[in-house]
C-alpha positions in Angstrom: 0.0 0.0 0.0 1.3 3.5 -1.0 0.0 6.6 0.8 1.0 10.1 -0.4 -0.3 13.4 -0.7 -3.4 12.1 0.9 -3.6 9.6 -1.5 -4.2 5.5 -1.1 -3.1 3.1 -3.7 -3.2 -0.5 -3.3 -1.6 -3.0 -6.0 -3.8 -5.7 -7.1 -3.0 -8.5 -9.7 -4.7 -10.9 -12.0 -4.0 -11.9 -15.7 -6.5 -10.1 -17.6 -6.7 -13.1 -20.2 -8.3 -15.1 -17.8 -12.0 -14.6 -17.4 -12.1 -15.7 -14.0 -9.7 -13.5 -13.0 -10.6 -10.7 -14.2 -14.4 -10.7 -13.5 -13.4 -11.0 -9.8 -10.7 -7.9 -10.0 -13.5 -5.0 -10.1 -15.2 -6.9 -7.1 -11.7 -7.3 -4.6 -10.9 -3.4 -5.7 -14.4 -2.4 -4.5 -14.0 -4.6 -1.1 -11.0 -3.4 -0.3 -11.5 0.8 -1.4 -15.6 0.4 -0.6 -16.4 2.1 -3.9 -14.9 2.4 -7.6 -16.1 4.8 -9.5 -13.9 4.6 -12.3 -11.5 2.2 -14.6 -8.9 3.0 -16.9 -8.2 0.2 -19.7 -4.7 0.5 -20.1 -3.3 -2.8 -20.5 -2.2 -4.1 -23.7 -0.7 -6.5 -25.6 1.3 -5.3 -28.7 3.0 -8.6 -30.7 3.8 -7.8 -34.4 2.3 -9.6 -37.2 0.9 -9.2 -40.7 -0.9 -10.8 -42.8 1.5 -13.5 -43.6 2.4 -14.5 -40.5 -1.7 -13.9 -38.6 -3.1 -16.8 -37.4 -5.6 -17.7 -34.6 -3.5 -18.1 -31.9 -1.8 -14.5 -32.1 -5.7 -12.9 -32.9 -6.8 -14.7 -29.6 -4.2 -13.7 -27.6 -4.5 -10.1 -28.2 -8.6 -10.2 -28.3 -8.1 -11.9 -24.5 -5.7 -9.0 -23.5 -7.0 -6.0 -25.4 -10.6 -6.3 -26.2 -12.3 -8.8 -23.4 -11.3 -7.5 -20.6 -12.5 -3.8 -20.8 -15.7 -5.3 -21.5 -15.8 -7.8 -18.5 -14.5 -4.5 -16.6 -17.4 -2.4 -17.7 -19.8 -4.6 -17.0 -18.1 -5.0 -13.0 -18.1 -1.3 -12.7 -21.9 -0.8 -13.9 -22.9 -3.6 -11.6 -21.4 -1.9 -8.4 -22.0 1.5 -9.2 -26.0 0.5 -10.2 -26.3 -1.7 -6.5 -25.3 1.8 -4.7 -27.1 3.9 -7.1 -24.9 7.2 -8.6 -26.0 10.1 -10.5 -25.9 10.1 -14.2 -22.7 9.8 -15.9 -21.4 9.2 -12.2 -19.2 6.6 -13.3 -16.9 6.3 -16.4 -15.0 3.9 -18.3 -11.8 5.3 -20.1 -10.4 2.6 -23.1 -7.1 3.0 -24.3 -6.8 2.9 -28.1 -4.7 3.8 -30.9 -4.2 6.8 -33.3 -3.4 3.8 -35.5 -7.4 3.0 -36.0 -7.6 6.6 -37.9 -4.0 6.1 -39.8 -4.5 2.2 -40.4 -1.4 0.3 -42.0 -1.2 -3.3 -42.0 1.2 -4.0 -39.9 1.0 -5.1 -36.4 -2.5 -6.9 -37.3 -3.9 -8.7 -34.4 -3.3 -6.0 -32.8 -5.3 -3.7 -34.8 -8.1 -5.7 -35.2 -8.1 -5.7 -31.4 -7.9 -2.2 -30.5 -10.6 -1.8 -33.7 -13.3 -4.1 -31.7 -12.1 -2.0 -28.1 -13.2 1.0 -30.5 -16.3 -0.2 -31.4 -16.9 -1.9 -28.2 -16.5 1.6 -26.7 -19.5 3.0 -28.6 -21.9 -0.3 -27.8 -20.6 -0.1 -24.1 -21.6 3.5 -23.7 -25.2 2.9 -25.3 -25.4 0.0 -23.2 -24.3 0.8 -19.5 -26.3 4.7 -20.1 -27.3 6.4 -17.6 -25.0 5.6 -14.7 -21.8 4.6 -16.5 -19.9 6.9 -19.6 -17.6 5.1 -21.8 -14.6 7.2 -23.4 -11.6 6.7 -25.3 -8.6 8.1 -25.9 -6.1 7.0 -28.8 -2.7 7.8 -28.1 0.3 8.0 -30.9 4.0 7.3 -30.4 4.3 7.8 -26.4 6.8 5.0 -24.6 9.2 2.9 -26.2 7.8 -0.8 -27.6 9.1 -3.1 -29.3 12.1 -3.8 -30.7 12.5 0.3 -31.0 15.6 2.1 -30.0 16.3 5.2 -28.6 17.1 7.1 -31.9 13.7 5.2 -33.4 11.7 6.2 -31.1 12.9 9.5 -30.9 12.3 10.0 -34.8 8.9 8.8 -34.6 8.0 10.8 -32.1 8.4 13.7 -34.8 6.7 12.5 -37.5 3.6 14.1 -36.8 2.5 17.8 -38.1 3.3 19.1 -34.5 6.7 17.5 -34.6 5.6 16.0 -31.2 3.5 12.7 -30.5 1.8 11.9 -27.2 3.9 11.6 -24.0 2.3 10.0 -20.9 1.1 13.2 -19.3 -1.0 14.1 -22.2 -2.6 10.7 -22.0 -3.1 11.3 -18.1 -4.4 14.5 -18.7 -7.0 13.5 -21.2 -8.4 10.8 -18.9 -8.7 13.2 -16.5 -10.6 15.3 -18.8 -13.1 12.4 -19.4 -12.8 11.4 -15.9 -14.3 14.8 -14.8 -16.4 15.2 -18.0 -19.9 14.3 -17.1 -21.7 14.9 -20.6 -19.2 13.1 -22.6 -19.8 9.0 -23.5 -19.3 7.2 -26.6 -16.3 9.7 -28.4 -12.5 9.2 -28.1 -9.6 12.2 -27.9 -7.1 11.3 -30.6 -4.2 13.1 -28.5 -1.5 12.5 -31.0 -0.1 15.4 -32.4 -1.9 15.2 -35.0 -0.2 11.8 -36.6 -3.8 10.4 -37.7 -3.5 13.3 -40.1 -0.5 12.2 -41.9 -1.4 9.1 -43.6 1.7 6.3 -43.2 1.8 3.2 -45.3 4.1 1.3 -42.4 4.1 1.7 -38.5 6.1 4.7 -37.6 9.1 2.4 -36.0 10.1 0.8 -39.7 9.4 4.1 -41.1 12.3 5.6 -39.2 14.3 2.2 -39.2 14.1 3.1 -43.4 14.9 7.0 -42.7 18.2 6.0 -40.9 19.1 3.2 -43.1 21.9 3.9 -46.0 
């Protein structure tokens, strides 16, 4: 347990990919803090592969991370916060998705395909768990290193967007926060990108800049 600035944080773990598991997560958070009033899908899985090399296993293993969990989530959160009763739009889901869904290139498939069904699982959720619970995204673009990337990479990709700077972590916290505190806003994403789903990119940025620096 961490205490700070007033503050109370607890760590609590279960693998997401399991069902189980992660139906009872919501539940043991709201024992042990006595209400949740918000959750924050930010866990991801992030494999490469393309269309040669897809198969089931790979799809499946980023749908069990990335997609079925914020839905299993959702659904926790709207069953507490509807037992104690909260005010509309009292409660909100936040997804993490991709600027990549607005910029699409083929690689990194599976993984597309799974933030594309958190995206439109992020529409359905918010019509769904109305009044009580808001559903948001945000879509991030090149913010933490991943991958194979180095340094220089990620560096250069970080710039190849039409405000010469991508996302770092504290605009993605900053734009949940916005949702968080946004009342009247379900079923929309933030792209908060620097504009890179503007700039249409026939690779992933990562090989774009692997090409840039290669003689």
């Amino acid at each position: 347990m961490l205490r700070a600035s007033g503050a109370r944080a607890e760590v609590f773990a279960a693998d997401l990919a399991d069902e189980a598991q992660c139906a009872a997560l919501l539940p043991a958070v709201n024992a042990t803090f006595g209400r949740v009033d918000a959750v924050v899908n930010n866990a991801s899985l992030f494999e490469y592969d393309n269309v040669a090399s897809f198969g089931y296993a790979a799809m499946e293993r980023h749908w069990r991370a990335n997609t079925g969990p914020a839905i299993v989530l959702a659904r926790a959160l709207h069953a507490s916060v509807s037992e104690r009763g909260v005010p509309a739009g009292g409660a909100c889901v936040v997804n993490l998705l991709d600027q990549k869904l607005w910029n699409p290139n083929p690689d990194h498939l599976s993984y597309t395909l799974s933030k594309a069904a958190l995206e439109a699982a992020t529409t359905l959720l918010a019509q769904a768990l109305a009044p009580a619970v808001r559903v948001c995204g945000v879509a991030p673009g090149v913010t933490l290193l991943s991958g194979d990337m180095s340094g220089p990479e990620f560096e250069q990709s970080h710039a190849m967007t039409p405000l010469r700077r991508s996302s770092t972590p504290q605009d993605v916290a900053r734009s949940v926060r916005f949702l968080l505190e946004s009342p009247a806003i379900t079923g929309t994403t933030l792209l908060v990108d620097g504009g890179q789903h503007l700039q249409p990119q026939a690779r992933d940025v990562m090989f774009l800049a692997r090409e840039q620096n290669t003689p």
